[in-house]
N, C-alpha and C positions, 0 to 999 in steps of 0.2 A: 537573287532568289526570284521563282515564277511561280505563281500559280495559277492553274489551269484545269478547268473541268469540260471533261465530253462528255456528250452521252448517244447513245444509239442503242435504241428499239428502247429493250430494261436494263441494258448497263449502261453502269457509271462508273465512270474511271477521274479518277482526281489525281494531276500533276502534285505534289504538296510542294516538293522541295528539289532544287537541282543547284547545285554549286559547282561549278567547273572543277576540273581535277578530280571530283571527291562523289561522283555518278548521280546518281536522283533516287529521289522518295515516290511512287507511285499507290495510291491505293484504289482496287477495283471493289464496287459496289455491286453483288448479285442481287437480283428481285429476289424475295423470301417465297417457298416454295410453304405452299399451306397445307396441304396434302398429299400422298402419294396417286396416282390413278391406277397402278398397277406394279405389283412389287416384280422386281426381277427374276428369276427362273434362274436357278442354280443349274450346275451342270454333273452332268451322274457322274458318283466316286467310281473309280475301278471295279469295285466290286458290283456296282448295279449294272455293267455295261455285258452288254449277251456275248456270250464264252459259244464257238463254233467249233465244229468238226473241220475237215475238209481240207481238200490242197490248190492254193492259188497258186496260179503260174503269176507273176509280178513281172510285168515289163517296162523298166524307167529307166532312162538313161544320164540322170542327177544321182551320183553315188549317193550323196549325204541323202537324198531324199528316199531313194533306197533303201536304204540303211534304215532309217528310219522307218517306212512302212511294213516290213521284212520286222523289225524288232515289236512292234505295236501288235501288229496279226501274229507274230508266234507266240505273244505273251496272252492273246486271246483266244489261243489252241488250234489257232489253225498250223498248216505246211505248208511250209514257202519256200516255192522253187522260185528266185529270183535271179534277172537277167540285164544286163542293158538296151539292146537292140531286138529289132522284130527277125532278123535272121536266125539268133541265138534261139529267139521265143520259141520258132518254128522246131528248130531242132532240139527242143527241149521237148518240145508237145511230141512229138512224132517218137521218140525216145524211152517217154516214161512210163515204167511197166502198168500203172494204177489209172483211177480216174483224176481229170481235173476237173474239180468242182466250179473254178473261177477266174475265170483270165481278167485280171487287172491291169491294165496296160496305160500310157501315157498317150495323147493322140498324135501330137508330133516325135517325132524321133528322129536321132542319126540313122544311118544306116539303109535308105533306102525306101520303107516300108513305115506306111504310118501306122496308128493303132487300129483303124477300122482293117486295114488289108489285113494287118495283124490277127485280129479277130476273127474275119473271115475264112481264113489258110489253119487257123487252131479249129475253131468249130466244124473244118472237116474231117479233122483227127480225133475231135470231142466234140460229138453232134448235141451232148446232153451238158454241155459247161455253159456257165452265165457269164455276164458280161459286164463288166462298168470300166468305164472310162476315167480316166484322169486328165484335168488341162489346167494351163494356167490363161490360157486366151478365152474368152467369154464364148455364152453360147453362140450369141449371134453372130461372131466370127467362125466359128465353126462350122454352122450352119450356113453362109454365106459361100463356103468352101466346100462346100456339102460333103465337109469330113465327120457330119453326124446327120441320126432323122428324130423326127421327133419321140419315137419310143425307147432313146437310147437312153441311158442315164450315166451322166457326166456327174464328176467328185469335185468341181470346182477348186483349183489351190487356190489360197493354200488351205489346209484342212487340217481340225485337230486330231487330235490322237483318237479323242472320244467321235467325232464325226465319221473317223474313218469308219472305226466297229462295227459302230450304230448302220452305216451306209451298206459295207460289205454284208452283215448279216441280214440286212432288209433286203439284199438283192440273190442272196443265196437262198430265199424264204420263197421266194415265188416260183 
């Protein structure tokens, strides 16, 4: 039998009991918190999150991710023309008989074409469509790549269901 106490910063952590064969007893000691400083921030139900008009072109090339952002915006009224690669995007934008409201694209891709050429080559088939980006590599890699500028606005993955709404509808608002 051992026992043994640490402690670091306000924990404490006490060894009690260990027996070979038969694993150990640990008890951790947290400092007692007295007060809150500020209560947490819940996050809007479905029903608070802003319901849109409009047709995204979706260009990712992660099917489940896909899938999933296509399921989220059609559940929040918009229309989703979704794609994997920027060849596809092109020949979807060039294609469709209505307007696109909003090309959501991924920044890197297969295929050739990243999201910014992407965007580019769609905005001269939709001079009035908006823009947001998707990535999973930080800004300042991106920007270091200079596969964005500062007035673009990136979705950062991962992202929730609720972030995405909240994001696409703040950027179709302007």
């Amino acid at each position: 039998m051992l026992k043994h106490t640490s402690s670091i910063s306000h924990l404490l952590m006490k060894l009690d009991a260990m027996t070979l064969g038969h694993g150990a007893t640990f008890k951790i000691y947290l400092p007692r918190i007295e007060e809150i400083d500020e209560l947490p921030t819940s996050t809007p139900t479905a029903a608070e999150l802003p319901h849109g008009t409009g047709t995204i072109l979706l260009v990712e090339d992660d099917a489940q991710v896909r899938a999933l952002v296509g399921r989220v915006l059609r559940a929040r009224g918009y229309q989703v023309l979704d794609t994997a690669d920027g060849p596809a995007a092109l020949q979807i934008a060039a294609q469709h008989p209505g307007a696109i409201d909003l090309l959501l694209t991924d920044m890197i891709m297969p295929g050739g074409l990243s999201g910014r050429q992407v965007a580019e080559q769609v905005l001269a088939h939709c001079p009035a469509a908006r823009v947001l980006y998707m990535s999973g590599y930080p800004d300042s890699v991106l920007a270091q790549h200079q596969l964005i500028t500062p007035n673009q606005v990136v979705l950062q993955k991962p992202f929730t269901p609720e972030v995405l709404s909240q994001t696409v509808w703040e950027v179709l608002q302007r």
